[in-house]
C-alpha positions in Angstrom: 13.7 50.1 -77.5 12.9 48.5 -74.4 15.1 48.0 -71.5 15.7 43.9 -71.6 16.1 45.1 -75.7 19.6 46.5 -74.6 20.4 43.6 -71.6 19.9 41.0 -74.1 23.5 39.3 -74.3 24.9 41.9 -71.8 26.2 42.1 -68.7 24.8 44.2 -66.1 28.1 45.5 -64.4 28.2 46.6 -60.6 24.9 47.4 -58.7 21.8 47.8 -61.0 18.4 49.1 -59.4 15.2 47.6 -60.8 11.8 49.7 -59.3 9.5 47.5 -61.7 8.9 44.0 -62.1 11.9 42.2 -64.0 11.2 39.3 -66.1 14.5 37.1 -66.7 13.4 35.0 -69.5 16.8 33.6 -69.9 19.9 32.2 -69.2 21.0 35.8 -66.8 24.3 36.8 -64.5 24.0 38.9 -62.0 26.6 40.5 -59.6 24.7 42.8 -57.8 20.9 43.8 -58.3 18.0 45.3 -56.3 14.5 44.7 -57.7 11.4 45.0 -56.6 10.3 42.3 -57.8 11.8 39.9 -60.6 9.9 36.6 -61.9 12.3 34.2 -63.3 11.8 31.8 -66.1 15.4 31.1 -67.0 18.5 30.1 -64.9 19.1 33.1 -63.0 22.7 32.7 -61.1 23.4 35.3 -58.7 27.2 36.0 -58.1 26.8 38.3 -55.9 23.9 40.0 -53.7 20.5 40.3 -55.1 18.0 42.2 -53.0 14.0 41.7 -54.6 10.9 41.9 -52.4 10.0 38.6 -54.0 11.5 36.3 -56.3 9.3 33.8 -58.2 11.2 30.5 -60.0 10.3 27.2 -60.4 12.9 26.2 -58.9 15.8 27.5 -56.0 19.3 25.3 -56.5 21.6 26.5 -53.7 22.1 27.2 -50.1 19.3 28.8 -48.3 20.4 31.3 -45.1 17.4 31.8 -43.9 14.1 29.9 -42.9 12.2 27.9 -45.0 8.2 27.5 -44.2 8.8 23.4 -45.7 11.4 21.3 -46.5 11.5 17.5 -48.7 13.8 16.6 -45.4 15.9 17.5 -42.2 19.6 17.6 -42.0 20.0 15.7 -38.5 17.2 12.8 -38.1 15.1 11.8 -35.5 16.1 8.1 -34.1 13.4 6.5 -32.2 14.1 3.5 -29.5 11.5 1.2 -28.5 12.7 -0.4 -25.4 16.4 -0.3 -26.5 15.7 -1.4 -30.0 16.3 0.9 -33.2 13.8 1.9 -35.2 14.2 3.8 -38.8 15.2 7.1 -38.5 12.8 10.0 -39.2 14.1 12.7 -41.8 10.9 13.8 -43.5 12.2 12.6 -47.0 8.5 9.7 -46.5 5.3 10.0 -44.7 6.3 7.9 -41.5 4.2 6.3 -38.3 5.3 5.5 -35.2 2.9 3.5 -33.5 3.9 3.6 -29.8 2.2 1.0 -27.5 2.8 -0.2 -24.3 3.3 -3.3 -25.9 5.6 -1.8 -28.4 8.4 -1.1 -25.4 7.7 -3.9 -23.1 5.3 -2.5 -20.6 1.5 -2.9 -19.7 -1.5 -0.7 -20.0 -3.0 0.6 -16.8 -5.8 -0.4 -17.4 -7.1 -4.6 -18.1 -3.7 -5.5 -19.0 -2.1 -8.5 -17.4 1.4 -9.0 -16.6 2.6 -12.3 -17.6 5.0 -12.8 -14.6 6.8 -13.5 -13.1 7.1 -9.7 -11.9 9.9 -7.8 -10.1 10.7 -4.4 -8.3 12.6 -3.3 -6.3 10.5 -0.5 -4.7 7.3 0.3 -3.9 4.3 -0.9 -5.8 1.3 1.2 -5.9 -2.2 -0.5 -6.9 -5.2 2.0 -7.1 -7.9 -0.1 -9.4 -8.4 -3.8 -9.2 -5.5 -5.9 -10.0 -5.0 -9.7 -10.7 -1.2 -11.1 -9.4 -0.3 -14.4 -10.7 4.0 -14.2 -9.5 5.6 -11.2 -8.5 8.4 -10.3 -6.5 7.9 -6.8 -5.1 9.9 -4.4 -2.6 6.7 -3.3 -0.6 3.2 -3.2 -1.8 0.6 -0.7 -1.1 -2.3 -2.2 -2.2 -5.9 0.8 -2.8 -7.9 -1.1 -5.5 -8.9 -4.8 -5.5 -5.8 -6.7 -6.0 -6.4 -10.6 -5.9 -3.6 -12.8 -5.8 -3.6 -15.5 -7.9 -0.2 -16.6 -7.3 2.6 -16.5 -5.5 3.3 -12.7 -4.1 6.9 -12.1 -2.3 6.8 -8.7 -1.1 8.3 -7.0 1.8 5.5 -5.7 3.5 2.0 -5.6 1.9 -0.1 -2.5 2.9 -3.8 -3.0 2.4 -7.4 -1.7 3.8 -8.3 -4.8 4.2 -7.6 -8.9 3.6 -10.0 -11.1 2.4 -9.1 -15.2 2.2 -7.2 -17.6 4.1 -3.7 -16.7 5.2 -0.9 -19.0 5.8 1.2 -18.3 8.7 0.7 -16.3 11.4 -1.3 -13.4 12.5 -0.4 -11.2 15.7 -4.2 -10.8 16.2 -7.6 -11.8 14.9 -11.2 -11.0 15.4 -12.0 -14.3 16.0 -10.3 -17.9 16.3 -11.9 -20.7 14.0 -12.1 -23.0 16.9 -13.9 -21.9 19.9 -13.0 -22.4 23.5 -15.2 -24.6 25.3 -15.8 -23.6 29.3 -18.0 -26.4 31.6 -18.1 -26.5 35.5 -17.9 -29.8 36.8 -19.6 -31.3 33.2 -22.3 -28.8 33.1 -21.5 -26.2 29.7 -21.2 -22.9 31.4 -20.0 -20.8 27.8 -17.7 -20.8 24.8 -15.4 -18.2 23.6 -13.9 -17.5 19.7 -12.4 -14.3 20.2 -15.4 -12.2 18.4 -17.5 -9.5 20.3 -16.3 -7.9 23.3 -14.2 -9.1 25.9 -14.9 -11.8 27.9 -14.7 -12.9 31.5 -15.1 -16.0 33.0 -14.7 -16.0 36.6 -14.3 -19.7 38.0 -14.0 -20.1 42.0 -14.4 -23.2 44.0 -17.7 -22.3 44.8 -18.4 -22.1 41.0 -17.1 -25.9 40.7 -18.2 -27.3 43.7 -14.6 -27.5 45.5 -12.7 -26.1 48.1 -10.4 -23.6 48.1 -6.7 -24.6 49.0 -3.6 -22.6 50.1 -0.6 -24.6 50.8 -3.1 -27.2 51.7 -5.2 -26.3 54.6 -6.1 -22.4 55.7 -4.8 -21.4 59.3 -6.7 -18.6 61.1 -6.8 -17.6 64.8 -9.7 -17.2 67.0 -9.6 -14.4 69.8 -12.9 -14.6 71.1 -13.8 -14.3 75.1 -13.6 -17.9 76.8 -17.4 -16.9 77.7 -18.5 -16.2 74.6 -20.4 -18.6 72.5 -20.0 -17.2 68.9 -16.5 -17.6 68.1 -14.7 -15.6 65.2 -11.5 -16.7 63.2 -9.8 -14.8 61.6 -7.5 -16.2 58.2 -4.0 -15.9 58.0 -2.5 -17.5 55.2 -5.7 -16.8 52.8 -8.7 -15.6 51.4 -11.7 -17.2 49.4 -12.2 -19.5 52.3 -16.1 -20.8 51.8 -17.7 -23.1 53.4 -18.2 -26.4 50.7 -17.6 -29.8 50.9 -14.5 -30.9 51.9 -12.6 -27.4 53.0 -10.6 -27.7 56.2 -9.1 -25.0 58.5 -6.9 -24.9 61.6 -7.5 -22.6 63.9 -5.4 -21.7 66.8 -7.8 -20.6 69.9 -6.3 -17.7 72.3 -9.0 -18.3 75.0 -10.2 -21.4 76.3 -14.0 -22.0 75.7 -16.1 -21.5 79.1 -19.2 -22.7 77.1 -20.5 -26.2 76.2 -22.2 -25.2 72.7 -20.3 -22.5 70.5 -20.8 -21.0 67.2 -18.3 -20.9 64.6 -17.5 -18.5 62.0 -14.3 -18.1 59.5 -13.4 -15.5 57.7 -16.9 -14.0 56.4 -19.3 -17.3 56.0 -21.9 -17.9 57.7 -21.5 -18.5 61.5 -21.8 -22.8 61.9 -22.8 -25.0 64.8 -19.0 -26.9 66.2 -19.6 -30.4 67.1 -17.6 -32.8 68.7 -17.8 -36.2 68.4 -21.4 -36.1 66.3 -22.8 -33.8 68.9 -23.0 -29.9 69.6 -22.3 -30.8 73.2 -19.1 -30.5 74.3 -16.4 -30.2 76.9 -15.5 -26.7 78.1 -11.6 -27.8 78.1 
């Protein structure tokens, strides 16, 4: 007689030890077993422990304290949020896909996407790659791509390598002015100025136009020159530049009386000149 021959419509009472395979063909109770390995074909319900180094059934019905390698589903499911809105939740009961786009939660791709506008932040915008702006309101932008602005722009300060178009409003400097200075002497185009290059200096003097220099109307030097001396010397008070051109005057005060009929005279640094009186070089010694 085998040994399931004497099981059959038993019960195995308190803790039964099993070192061969045990096949439960039917309907079985057990309380407390330990098998080495049992194969089940029937509905085995365990009461109380069973110990086996593996158990093969079609099918477990109960609590599992342990891990399992798979399971149809998850107790607590995964919710998803796209932008604020709910999707399905995610249990593993059905094959699910969760396509996530930038599209999907309201945003733009890095790359060739376009922001419909109009556009706000509050912070600092960073633009490495090229960039097309059609309406934005921005905090500061900082500007390392391309960024062409094909709208309005509002932004706090705008940091860029470099600007290229026309602006509208003012600049606090510029390489050059889109309408040139023009500089003539008396008529006569002498040169123009825009800004671009290096600096420029235009030096204009009386000389340079022809005129006479003028301090508070007239210049006023003094001559101390001998009485016997012919070449007379005056020295300027009230100013410098004097040259001799059409039209410039000078007083000058004489500390000697002239002992000479014909005399010389020279003011400042110009050229020593002939003094006439009354048309002629000739003149009274008084």
């Amino acid at each position: 007689m085998g040994i399931f021959d004497t099981l059959l419509g038993s019960t195995v009472q308190g803790e039964s030890v099993f070192n061969n395979v045990v096949y439960l063909n039917d309907e079985t109770y057990a309380d407390s077993m330990t098998i080495e390995n049992a194969i089940v074909t029937g509905a085995l319900r365990v009461v109380g422990d069973l110990n086996g180094s593996v158990i093969n059934a079609t099918t477990f019905n109960g609590a599992l304290n342990g891990n399992a390698t798979t399971a149809n589903k998850v107790n607590h499911a995964l919710n998803l949020e796209f932008d604020g809105d709910a999707l399905d939740p995610f249990d593993g009961s059905a094959v699910r896909t969760f396509n996530i786009t930038p599209e999907a939660i309201n945003a733009v791709r890095r790359n060739g996407d376009t922001i419909p506008g109009p556009l706000t932040l509050n912070g600092v915008m960073t633009i490495n790659n090229d960039a097309y702006i059609d309406s934005a309101t921005i905090g500061d932008l900082l500007v390392n791509g391309g960024t062409r602005f094909v709208g309005d722009v509002n932004a706090g300060k705008i940091t860029a390598s470099s600007f290229v178009g026309p602006l509208t409003g003012n600049a606090t400097s510029a390489d050059k002015v889109n309408h040139s200075l023009a500089i003539e002497f008396n008529g006569s185009n002498q040169t123009t100025f825009d800004g671009s290059g290096s600096n420029k200096t235009v030096n204009i003097t009386p000389t340079a136009i022809a005129a006479a220099p003028k301090v508070n109307g007239v210049y006023y030097g003094t001559c101390d020159t001998a009485a016997t001396t012919q070449a007379k010397v005056v020295t300027l008070v009230n100013g410098t530049g004097f040259d001799l051109v059409n039209g410039a005057m000078v007083a000058v005060k004489f500390t000697n009386a002239s002992a000479s009929a014909t005399m010389t005279l020279q003011v400042g640094s110009t050229a020593a000149k002939n003094l006439y009186q009354y048309g002629t070089t000739t003149m009274s010694s008084s």
